[in-house]
N, CA, C and O of each residue as an XYZ file, in Angstrom:
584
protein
N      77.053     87.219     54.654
C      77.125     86.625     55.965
C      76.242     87.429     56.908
O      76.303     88.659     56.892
N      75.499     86.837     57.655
C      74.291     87.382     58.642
C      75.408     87.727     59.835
O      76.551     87.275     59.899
N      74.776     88.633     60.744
C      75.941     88.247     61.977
C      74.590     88.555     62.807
O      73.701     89.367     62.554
N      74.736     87.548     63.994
C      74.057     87.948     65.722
C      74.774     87.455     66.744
O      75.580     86.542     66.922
N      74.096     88.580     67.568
C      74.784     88.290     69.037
C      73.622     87.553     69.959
O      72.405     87.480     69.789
N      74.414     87.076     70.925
C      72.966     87.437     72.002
C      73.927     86.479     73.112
O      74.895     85.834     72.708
N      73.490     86.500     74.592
C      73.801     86.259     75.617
C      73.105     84.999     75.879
O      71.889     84.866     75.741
N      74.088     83.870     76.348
C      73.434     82.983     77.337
C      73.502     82.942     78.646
O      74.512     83.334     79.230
N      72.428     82.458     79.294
C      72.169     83.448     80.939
C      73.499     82.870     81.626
O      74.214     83.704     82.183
N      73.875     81.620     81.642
C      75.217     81.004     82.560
C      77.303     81.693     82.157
O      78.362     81.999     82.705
N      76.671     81.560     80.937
C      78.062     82.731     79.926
C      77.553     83.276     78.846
O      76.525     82.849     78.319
N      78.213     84.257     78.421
C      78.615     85.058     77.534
C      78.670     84.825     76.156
O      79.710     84.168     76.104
N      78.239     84.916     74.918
C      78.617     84.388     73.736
C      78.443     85.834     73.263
O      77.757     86.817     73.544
N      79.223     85.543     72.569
C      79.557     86.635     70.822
C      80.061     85.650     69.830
O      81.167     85.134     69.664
N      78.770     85.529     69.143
C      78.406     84.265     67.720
C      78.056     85.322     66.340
O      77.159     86.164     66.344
N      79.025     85.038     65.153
C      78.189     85.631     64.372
C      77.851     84.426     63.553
O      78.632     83.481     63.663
N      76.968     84.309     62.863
C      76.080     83.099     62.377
C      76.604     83.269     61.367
O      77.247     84.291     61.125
N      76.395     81.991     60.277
C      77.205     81.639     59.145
C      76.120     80.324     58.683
O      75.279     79.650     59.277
N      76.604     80.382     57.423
C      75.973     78.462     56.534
C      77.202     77.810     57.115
O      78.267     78.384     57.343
N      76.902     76.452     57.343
C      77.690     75.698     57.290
C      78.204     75.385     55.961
O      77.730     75.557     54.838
N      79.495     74.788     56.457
C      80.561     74.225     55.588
C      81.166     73.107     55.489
O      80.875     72.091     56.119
N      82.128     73.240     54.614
C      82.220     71.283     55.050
C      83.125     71.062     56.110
O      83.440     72.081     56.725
N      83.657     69.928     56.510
C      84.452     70.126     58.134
C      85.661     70.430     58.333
O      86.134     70.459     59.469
N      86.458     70.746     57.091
C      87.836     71.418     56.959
C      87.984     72.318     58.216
O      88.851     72.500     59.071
N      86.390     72.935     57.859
C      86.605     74.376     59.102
C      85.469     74.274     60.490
O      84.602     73.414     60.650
N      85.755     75.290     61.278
C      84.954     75.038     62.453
C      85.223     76.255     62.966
O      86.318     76.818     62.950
N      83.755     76.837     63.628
C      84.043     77.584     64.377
C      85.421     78.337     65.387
O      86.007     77.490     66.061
N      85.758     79.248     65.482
C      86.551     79.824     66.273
C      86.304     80.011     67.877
O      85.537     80.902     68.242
N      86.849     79.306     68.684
C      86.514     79.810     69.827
C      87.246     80.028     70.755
O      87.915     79.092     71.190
N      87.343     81.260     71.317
C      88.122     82.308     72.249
C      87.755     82.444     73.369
O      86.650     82.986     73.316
N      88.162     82.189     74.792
C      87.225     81.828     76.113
C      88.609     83.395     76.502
O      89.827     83.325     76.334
N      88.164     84.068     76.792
C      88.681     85.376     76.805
C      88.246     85.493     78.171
O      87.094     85.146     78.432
N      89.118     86.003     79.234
C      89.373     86.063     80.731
C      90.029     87.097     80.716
O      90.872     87.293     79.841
N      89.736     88.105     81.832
C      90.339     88.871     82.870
C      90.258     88.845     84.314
O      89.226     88.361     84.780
N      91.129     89.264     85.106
C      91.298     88.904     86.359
C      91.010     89.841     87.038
O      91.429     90.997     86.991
N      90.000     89.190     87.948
C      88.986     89.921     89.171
C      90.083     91.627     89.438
O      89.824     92.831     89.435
N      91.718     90.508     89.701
C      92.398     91.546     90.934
C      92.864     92.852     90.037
O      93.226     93.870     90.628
N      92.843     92.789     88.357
C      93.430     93.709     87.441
C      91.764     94.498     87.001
O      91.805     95.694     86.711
N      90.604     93.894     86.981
C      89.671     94.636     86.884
C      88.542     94.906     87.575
O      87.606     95.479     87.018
N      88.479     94.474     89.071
C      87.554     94.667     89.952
C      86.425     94.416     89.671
O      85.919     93.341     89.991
N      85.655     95.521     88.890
C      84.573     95.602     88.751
C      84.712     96.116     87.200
O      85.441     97.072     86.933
N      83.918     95.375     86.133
C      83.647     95.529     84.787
C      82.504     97.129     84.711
O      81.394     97.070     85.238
N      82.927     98.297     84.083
C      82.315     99.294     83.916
C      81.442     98.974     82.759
O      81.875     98.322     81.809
N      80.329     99.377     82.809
C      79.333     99.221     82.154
C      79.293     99.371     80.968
O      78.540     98.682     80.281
N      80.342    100.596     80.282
C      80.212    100.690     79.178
C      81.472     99.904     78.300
O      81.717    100.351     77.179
N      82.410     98.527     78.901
C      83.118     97.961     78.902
C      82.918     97.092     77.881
O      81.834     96.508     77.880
N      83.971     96.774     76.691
C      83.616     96.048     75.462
C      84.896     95.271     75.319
O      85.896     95.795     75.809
N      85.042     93.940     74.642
C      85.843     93.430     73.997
C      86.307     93.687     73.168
O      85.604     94.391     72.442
N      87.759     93.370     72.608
C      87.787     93.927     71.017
C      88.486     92.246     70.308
O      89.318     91.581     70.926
N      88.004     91.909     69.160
C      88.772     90.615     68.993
C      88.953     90.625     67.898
O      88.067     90.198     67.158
N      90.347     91.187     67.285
C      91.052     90.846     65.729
C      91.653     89.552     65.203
O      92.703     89.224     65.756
N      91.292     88.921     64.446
C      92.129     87.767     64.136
C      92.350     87.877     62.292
O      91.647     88.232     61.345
N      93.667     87.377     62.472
C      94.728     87.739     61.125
C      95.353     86.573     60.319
O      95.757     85.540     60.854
N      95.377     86.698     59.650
C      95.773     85.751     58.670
C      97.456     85.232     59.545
O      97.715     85.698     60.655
N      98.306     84.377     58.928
C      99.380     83.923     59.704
C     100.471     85.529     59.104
O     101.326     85.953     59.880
N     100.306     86.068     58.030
C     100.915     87.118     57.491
C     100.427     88.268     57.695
O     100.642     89.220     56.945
N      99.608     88.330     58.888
C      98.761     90.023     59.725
C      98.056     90.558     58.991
O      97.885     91.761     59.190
N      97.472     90.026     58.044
C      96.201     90.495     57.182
C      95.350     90.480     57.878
O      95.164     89.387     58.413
N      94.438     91.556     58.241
C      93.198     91.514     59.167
C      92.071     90.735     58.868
O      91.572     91.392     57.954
N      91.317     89.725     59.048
C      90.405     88.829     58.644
C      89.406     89.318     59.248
O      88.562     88.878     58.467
N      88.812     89.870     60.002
C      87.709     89.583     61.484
C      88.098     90.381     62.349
O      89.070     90.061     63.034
N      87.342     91.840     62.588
C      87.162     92.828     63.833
C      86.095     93.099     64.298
O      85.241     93.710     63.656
N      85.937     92.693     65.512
C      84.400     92.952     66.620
C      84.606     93.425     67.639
O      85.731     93.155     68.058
N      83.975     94.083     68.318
C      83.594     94.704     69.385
C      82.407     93.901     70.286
O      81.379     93.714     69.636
N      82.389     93.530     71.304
C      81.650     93.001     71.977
C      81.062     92.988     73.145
O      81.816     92.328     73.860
N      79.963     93.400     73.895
C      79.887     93.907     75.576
C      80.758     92.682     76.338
O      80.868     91.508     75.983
N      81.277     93.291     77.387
C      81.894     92.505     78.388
C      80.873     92.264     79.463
O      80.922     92.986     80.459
N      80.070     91.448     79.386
C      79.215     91.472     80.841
C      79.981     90.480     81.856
O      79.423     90.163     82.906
N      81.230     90.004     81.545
C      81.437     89.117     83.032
C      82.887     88.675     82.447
O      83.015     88.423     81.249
N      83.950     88.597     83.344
C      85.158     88.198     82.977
C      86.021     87.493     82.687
O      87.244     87.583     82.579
N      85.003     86.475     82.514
C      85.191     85.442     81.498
C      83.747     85.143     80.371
O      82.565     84.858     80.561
N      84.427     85.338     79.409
C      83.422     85.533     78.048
C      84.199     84.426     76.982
O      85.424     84.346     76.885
N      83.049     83.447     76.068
C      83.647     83.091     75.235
C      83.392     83.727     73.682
O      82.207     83.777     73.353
N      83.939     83.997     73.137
C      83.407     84.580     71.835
C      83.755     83.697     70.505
O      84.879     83.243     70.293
N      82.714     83.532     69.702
C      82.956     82.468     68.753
C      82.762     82.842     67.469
O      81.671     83.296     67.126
N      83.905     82.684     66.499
C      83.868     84.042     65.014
C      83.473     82.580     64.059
O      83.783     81.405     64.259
N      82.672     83.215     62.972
C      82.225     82.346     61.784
C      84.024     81.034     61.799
O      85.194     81.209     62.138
N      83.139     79.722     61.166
C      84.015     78.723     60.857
C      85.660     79.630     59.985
O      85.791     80.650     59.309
N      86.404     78.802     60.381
C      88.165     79.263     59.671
C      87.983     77.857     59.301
O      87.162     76.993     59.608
N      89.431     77.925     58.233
C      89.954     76.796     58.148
C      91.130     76.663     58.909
O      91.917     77.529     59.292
N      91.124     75.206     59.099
C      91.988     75.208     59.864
C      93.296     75.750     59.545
O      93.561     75.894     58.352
N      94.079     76.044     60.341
C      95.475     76.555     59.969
C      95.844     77.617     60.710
O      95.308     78.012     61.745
N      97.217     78.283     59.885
C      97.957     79.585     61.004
C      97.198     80.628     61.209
O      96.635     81.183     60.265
N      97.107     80.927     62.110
C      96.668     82.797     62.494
C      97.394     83.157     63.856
O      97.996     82.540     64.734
N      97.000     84.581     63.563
C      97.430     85.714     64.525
C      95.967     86.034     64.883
O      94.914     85.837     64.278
N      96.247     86.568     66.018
C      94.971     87.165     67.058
C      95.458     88.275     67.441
O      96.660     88.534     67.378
N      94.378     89.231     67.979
C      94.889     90.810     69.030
C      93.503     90.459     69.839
O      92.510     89.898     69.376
N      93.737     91.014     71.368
C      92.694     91.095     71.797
C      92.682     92.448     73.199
O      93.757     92.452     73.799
N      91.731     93.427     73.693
C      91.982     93.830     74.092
C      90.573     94.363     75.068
O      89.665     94.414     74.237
N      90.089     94.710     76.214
C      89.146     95.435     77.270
C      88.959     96.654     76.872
O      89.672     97.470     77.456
N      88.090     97.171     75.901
C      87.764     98.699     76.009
C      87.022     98.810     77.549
O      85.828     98.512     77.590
N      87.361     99.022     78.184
C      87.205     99.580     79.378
C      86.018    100.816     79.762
O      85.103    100.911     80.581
N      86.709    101.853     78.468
C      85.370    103.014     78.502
C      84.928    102.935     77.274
O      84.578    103.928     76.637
N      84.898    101.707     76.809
C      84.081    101.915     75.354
C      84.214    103.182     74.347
O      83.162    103.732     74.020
N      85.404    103.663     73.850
C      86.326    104.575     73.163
C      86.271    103.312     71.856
O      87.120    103.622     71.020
N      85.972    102.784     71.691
C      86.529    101.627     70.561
C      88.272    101.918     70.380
O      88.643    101.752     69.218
N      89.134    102.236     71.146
C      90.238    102.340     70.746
C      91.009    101.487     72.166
O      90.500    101.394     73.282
N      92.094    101.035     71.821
C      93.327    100.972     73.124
C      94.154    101.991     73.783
O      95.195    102.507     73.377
N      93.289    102.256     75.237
C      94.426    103.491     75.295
C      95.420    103.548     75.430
O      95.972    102.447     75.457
N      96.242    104.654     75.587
C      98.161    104.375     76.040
C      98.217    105.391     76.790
O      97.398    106.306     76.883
N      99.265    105.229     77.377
C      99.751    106.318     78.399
C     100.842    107.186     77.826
O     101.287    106.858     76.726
N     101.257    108.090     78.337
C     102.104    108.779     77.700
C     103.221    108.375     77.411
O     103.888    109.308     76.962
N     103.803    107.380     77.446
C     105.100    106.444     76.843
C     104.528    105.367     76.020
O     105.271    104.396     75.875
N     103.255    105.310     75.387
C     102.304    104.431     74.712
C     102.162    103.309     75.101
O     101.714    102.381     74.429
N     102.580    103.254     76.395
C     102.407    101.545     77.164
C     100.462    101.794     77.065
O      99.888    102.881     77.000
N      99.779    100.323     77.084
C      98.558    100.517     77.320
C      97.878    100.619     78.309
O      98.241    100.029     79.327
N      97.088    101.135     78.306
C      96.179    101.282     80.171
C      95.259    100.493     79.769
O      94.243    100.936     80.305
N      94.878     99.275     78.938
C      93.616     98.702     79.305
C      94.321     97.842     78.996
O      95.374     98.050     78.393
N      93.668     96.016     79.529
C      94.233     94.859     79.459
C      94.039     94.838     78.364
O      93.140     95.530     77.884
N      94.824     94.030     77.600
C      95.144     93.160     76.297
C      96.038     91.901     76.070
O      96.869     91.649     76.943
N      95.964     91.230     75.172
C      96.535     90.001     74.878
C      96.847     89.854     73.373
O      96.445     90.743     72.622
N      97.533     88.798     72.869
C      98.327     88.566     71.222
C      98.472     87.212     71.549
O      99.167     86.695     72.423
N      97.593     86.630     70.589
C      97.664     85.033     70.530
C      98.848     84.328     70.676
O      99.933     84.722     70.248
N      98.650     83.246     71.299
C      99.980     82.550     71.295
C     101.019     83.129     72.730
O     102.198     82.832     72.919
N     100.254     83.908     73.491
C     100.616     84.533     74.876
C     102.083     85.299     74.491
O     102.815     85.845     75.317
N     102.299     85.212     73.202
C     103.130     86.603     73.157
C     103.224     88.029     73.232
O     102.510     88.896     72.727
N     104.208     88.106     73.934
C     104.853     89.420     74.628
C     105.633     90.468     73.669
O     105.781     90.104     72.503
N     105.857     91.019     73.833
C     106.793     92.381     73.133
C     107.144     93.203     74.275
O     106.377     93.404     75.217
N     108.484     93.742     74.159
C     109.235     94.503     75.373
C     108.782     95.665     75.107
O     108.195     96.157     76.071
N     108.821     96.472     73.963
C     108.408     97.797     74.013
C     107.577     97.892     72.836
O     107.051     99.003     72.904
N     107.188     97.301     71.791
C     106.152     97.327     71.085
C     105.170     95.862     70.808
O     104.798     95.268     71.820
N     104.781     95.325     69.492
C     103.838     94.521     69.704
C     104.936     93.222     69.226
O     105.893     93.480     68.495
N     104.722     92.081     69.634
C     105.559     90.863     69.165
C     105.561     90.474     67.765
O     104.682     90.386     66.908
N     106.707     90.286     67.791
C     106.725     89.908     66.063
C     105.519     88.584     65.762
O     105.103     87.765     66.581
N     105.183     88.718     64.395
C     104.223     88.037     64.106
C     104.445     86.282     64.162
O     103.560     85.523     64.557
N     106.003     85.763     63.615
C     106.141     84.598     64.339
C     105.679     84.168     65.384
O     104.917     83.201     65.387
N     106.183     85.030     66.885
C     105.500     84.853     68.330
C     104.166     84.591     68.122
O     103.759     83.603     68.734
N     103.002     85.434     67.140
C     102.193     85.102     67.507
C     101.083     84.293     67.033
O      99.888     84.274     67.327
N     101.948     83.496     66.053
C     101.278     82.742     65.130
C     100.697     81.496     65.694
O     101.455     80.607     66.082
N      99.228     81.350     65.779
C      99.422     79.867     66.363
C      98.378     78.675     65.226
O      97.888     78.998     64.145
N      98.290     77.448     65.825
C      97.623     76.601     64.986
C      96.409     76.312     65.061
O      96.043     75.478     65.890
N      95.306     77.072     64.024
C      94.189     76.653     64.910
C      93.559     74.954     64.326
O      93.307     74.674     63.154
N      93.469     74.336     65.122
C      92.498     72.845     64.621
C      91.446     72.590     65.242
O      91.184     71.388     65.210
N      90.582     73.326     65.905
C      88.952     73.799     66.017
C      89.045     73.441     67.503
O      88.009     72.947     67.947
N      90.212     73.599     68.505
C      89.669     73.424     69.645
C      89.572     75.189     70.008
O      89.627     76.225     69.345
N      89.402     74.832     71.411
C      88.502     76.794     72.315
C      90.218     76.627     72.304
O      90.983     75.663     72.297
N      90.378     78.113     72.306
C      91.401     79.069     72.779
C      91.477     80.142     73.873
O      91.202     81.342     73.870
N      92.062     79.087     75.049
C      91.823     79.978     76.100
C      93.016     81.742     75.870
O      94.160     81.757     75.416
N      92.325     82.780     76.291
C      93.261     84.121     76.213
C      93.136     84.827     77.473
O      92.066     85.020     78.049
N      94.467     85.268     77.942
C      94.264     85.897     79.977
C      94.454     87.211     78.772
O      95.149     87.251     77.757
N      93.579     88.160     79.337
C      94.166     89.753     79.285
C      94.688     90.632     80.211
O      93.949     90.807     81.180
N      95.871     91.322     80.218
C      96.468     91.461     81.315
C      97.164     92.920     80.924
O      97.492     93.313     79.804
N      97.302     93.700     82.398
C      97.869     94.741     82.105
C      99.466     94.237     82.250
O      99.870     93.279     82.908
N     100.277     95.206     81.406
C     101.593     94.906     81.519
C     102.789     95.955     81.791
O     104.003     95.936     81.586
N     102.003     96.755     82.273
C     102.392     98.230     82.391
C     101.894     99.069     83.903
O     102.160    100.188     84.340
N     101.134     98.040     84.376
C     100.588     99.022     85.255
C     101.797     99.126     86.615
O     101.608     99.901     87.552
Protein backbone atom coordinates (compact mmCIF):
# COMPACT_ATOMS: atom_id res chain seq x y z
CA UNK A 1 0.00 0.00 0.00
CA UNK A 2 1.47 3.50 -1.15
CA UNK A 3 0.45 6.17 1.38
CA UNK A 4 0.30 10.29 0.59
CA UNK A 5 -0.64 13.20 2.09
CA UNK A 6 -1.08 16.53 0.84
CA UNK A 7 -3.37 19.58 1.61
CA UNK A 8 -6.24 21.09 -0.22
CA UNK A 9 -6.08 24.93 -0.12
CA UNK A 10 -10.09 25.29 1.17
CA UNK A 11 -9.58 22.00 3.80
CA UNK A 12 -7.41 19.73 5.07
CA UNK A 13 -7.01 16.10 3.82
CA UNK A 14 -4.99 13.21 5.22
CA UNK A 15 -5.50 10.49 2.24
CA UNK A 16 -3.46 7.50 2.13
CA UNK A 17 -3.86 6.13 -1.45
CA UNK A 18 -4.84 2.61 -2.16
CA UNK A 19 -6.09 0.33 -5.58
CA UNK A 20 -9.43 0.28 -5.70
CA UNK A 21 -11.74 -2.36 -4.72
CA UNK A 22 -14.87 -3.62 -5.29
CA UNK A 23 -17.77 -1.53 -3.55
CA UNK A 24 -18.26 -3.65 -0.42
CA UNK A 25 -15.75 -1.02 0.84
CA UNK A 26 -15.16 2.73 0.70
CA UNK A 27 -13.09 5.02 1.93
CA UNK A 28 -13.11 6.15 5.62
CA UNK A 29 -13.98 9.51 6.38
CA UNK A 30 -13.44 11.45 9.64
CA UNK A 31 -14.30 15.35 9.53
CA UNK A 32 -12.40 15.78 12.91
CA UNK A 33 -13.20 19.30 14.73
CA UNK A 34 -11.99 21.20 17.61
CA UNK A 35 -13.34 24.18 19.16
CA UNK A 36 -11.98 27.66 18.59
CA UNK A 37 -12.94 28.32 22.59
CA UNK A 38 -10.89 24.85 23.89
CA UNK A 39 -7.98 25.62 21.39
CA UNK A 40 -7.58 29.20 20.45
CA UNK A 41 -4.92 29.11 18.42
CA UNK A 42 -3.50 25.67 16.77
CA UNK A 43 0.47 25.56 17.76
CA UNK A 44 2.45 24.86 15.01
CA UNK A 45 3.90 21.88 15.89
CA UNK A 46 0.21 20.47 16.47
CA UNK A 47 -0.75 16.93 14.96
CA UNK A 48 -3.69 14.64 14.82
CA UNK A 49 -3.60 11.23 15.95
CA UNK A 50 -6.30 8.76 14.31
CA UNK A 51 -6.53 4.96 15.49
CA UNK A 52 -9.20 2.88 14.15
CA UNK A 53 -9.88 -0.80 15.48
CA UNK A 54 -11.43 -3.60 14.57
CA UNK A 55 -15.10 -3.94 16.52
CA UNK A 56 -12.81 -6.29 19.10
CA UNK A 57 -9.87 -3.28 19.64
CA UNK A 58 -7.47 -4.80 17.36
CA UNK A 59 -5.53 -1.88 16.07
CA UNK A 60 -6.05 -1.65 12.21
CA UNK A 61 -4.70 1.96 11.20
CA UNK A 62 -2.37 4.58 13.21
CA UNK A 63 -1.47 8.12 11.76
CA UNK A 64 -0.31 11.11 12.79
CA UNK A 65 -1.28 14.07 10.86
CA UNK A 66 -0.49 18.10 10.83
CA UNK A 67 -3.40 20.00 12.19
CA UNK A 68 -3.39 23.11 10.06
CA UNK A 69 -7.03 24.28 10.88
CA UNK A 70 -9.76 22.95 13.22
CA UNK A 71 -11.63 21.35 11.29
CA UNK A 72 -9.75 18.68 9.19
CA UNK A 73 -11.14 15.78 7.30
CA UNK A 74 -8.97 12.76 7.23
CA UNK A 75 -9.66 9.85 4.94
CA UNK A 76 -7.96 6.14 5.74
CA UNK A 77 -7.64 3.51 2.74
CA UNK A 78 -11.29 1.80 1.79
CA UNK A 79 -12.80 -0.64 5.06
CA UNK A 80 -15.37 -2.83 4.66
CA UNK A 81 -18.17 -1.99 5.68
CA UNK A 82 -18.99 -2.94 9.21
CA UNK A 83 -18.15 -2.56 13.15
CA UNK A 84 -15.24 -0.50 14.38
CA UNK A 85 -13.81 1.37 17.14
CA UNK A 86 -11.94 4.67 16.66
CA UNK A 87 -9.45 6.81 19.18
CA UNK A 88 -8.72 10.16 18.27
CA UNK A 89 -6.71 12.75 19.84
CA UNK A 90 -4.67 16.79 19.30
CA UNK A 91 -0.99 16.28 19.87
CA UNK A 92 -0.81 19.70 20.71
CA UNK A 93 3.16 19.72 21.11
CA UNK A 94 3.75 17.10 18.76
CA UNK A 95 5.22 14.49 21.57
CA UNK A 96 3.38 11.76 19.41
CA UNK A 97 1.91 10.77 22.75
CA UNK A 98 -1.45 11.91 24.88
CA UNK A 99 -0.55 13.78 27.70
CA UNK A 100 -2.04 13.32 31.29
CA UNK A 101 -1.91 15.16 34.20
CA UNK A 102 -1.03 13.91 37.32
CA UNK A 103 -4.31 11.96 38.07
CA UNK A 104 -3.90 10.72 34.24
CA UNK A 105 -6.88 12.79 33.17
CA UNK A 106 -5.67 14.12 29.61
CA UNK A 107 -4.48 17.64 28.85
CA UNK A 108 -4.96 17.48 25.15
CA UNK A 109 -8.42 17.15 23.40
CA UNK A 110 -9.50 13.75 22.40
CA UNK A 111 -12.44 11.73 21.30
CA UNK A 112 -13.65 7.60 21.02
CA UNK A 113 -15.97 6.91 18.27
CA UNK A 114 -19.41 6.69 18.78
CA UNK A 115 -19.04 10.00 21.24
CA UNK A 116 -18.30 7.71 24.03
CA UNK A 117 -17.33 8.74 27.35
CA UNK A 118 -15.62 6.91 30.27
CA UNK A 119 -15.79 8.37 33.92
CA UNK A 120 -12.35 7.60 34.91
CA UNK A 121 -10.79 5.54 32.23
CA UNK A 122 -11.46 4.79 28.47
CA UNK A 123 -15.20 3.46 27.53
CA UNK A 124 -15.82 0.09 27.17
CA UNK A 125 -15.50 -1.07 23.69
CA UNK A 126 -19.36 -1.73 23.21
CA UNK A 127 -19.79 2.26 23.75
CA UNK A 128 -17.61 2.58 21.15
CA UNK A 129 -18.42 0.47 18.51
CA UNK A 130 -20.04 2.04 15.66
CA UNK A 131 -21.36 1.09 12.03
CA UNK A 132 -19.45 2.15 9.37
CA UNK A 133 -21.53 2.15 5.75
CA UNK A 134 -19.19 4.69 3.88
CA UNK A 135 -20.78 7.85 5.03
CA UNK A 136 -18.10 10.99 6.70
CA UNK A 137 -17.95 10.65 10.40
CA UNK A 138 -18.27 13.70 12.01
CA UNK A 139 -15.74 13.64 15.59
CA UNK A 140 -15.78 16.98 18.26
CA UNK A 141 -12.45 16.64 20.30
CA UNK A 142 -12.82 17.92 23.55
CA UNK A 143 -11.14 18.44 26.74
CA UNK A 144 -12.87 16.69 29.60
CA UNK A 145 -10.84 17.49 32.38
CA UNK A 146 -9.94 20.83 32.08
Amino acid sequence: MKFLSFLLPAAALCVLFQSSGPSTIDPMIFALRVSKNEVPTLPTQAQWMVSLHDADGQLLVQFPFKANAHVQRCILPPQKKGIYTASFYLDLNGNHHLDKGFFGQPTEPYAFSNEARGMFSAPSLEDQRFLFDGQEIPVLLQYHFK
